[in-house]
N, C-alpha and C positions, 0 to 999 in steps of 0.2 A: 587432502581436504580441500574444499572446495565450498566459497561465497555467495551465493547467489542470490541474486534481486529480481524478484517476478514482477514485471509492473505492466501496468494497462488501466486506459481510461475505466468509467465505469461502463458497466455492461459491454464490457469486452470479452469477456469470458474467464480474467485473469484465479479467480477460485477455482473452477472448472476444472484448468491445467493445473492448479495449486492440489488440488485433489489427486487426480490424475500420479502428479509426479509423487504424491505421498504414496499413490497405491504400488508405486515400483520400486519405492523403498525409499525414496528421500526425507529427511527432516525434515517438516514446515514448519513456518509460523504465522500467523497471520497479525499485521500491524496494526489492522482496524478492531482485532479481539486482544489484543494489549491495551489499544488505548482504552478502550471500554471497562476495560480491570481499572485502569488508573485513574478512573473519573468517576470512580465509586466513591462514596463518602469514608474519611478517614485518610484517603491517600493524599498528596503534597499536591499532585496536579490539581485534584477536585479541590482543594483551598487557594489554589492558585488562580481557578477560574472564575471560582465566588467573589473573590476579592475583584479580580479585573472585572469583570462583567453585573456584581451586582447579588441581589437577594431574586431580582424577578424570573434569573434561571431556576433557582431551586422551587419544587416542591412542594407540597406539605407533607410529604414524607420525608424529606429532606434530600432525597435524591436529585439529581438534575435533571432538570427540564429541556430533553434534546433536542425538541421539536424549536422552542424560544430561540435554544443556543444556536442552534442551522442559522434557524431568522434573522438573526444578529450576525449573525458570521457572511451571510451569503447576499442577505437584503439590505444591511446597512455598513458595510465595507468592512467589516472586524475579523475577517477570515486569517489575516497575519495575527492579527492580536493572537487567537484562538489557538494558530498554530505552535505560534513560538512558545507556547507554553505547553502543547501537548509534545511534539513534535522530539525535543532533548529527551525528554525522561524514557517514550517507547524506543527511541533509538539507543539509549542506553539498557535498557530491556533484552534489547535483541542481541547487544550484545552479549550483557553475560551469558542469553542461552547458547546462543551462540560457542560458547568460551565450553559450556558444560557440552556442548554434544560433541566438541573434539576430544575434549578428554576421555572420554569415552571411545569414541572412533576416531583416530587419527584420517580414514578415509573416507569419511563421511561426505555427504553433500548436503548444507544448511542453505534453505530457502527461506527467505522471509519475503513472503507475499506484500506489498506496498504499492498502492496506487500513486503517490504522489513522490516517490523517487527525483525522481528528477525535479518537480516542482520546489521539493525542499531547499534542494540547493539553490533556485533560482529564486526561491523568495529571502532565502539568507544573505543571497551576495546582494540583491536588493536594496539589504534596510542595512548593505556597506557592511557586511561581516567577509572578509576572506579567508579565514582559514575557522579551525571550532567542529563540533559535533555535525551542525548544519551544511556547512559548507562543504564540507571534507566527505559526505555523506557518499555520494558517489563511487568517491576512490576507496572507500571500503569494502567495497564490492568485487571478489575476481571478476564476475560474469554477470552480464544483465539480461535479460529476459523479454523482449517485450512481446506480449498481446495485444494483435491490432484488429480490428473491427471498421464499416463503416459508421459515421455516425448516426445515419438514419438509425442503422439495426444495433446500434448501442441503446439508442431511445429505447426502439421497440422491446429489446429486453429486458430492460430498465423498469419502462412503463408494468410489463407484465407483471414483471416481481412485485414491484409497490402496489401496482392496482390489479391484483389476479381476476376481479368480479367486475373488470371496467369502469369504479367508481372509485377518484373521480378522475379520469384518465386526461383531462388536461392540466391538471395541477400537476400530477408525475412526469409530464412530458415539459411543462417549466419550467421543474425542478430541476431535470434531467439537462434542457440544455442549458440551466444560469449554471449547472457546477461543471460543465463540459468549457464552460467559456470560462473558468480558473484554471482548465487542466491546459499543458503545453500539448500541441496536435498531434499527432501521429507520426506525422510529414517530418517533424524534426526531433521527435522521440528515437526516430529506427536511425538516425547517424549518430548515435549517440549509443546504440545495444549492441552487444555482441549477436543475439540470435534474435529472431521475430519470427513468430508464429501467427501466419493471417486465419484468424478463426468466424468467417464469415460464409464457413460451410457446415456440412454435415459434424454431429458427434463423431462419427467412425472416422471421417477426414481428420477432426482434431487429435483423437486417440491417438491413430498412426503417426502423427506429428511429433505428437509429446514423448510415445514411446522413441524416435529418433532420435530427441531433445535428450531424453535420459541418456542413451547410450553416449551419448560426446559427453555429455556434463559427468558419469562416472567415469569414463575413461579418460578424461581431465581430472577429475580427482586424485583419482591411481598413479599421475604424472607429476603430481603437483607437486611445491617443497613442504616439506612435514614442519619447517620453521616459519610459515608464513604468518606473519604477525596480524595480529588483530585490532591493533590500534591503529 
């Protein structure tokens, strides 16, 4: 069995290979579709966020107001707030699934897709945590993954997704770089990976990459100890 952490800025491509590596048979998960489950009303994070941040995220449906909660996280400094409360409970998430697709396949290879990898950790030791969920986040990992991009053409991908009709393409492209200036670079993300995929070319280039990608990470699998803990 076999750990693995896909990570890359945004508009890196990191779904892309997340797909990619589902279609050769690996397990995924994706972080950003966990948290999304846990920020529905009724769950402990979503009364976890109301309380810190207030009534004016929610709704009148009573949902959360994502767009606000960005604005506050991103435009008025509250992005640790934000995290450290979303951050514990998907990472406890991933592991139970985690836990259930060994059981299942002792040879498995579990992916959990996660842009802020590395960031987790560096905002945990930050606010003085050294050891915990947060901290330790990293070394939970056999293998890391990264997808790297320029950042020009992380924009330009970025932009596209958000604003597919051009409108209003400089707010996506501000957006784009205020949350690229939370993410750690590239530059010091790849001595930190085991593998890095430069995906600043063609589809077909990437495919043949990731197909490489699979064959080490299942045949590290197949090697691996059948007793490798999860805690």
């Amino acid at each position: 069995m076999l750990r693995v952490g896909l990570t890359g800025s945004l508009g890196s491509g990191k779904t892309t290979v997340a797909d990619l590596l589902r279609g050769l048979g690996a397990h995924v998960i994706e972080a950003d579709a966990l948290g999304r489950q846990l920020m529905e009303p009724g769950q402990s994070v979503y009364a976890e966020i109301v309380r810190a941040f207030g009534p004016e995220v929610v709704t009148g449906d009573g949902r959360l107001n994502r767009a606000r909660l960005a604005q506050l996280a991103f435009q008025h400094g509250r992005l640790n707030d934000l995290n450290a409360i979303i951050h514990p409970a998907v990472i406890a998430a991933q592991q139970q699934w985690m836990q259930q697709v060994f059981a299942h396949d002792q040879a498995a290879v579990a992916v959990v897709e996660s842009a802020l990898i590395f960031e987790v950790v560096r905002d945990a030791r930050a606010r003085g945590e050294k050891e915990g969920v947060l901290a330790d986040w990293r070394r939970r990992m056999d293998r890391i993954v990264l997808v790297t991009a320029p950042d020009e053409l992380k924009i330009a991908r970025y932009v596209a997704r958000i604003s597919p009709n051009g409108q209003p393409r400089e707010a996506a492209e501000a957006d784009a770089r205020q949350r690229l200036a939370h993410q750690i670079p590239d530059a010091e993300k790849v001595a930190l990976s085991d593998y890095v995929i430069d995906n600043k070319g063609t589809t077909e280039e990437l495919r043949a990459k990731v197909v490489a990608l699979w064959q080490r990470l299942k045949a590290e699998s197949n090697n691996s100890s059948q007793n490798l803990s999860l805690e």
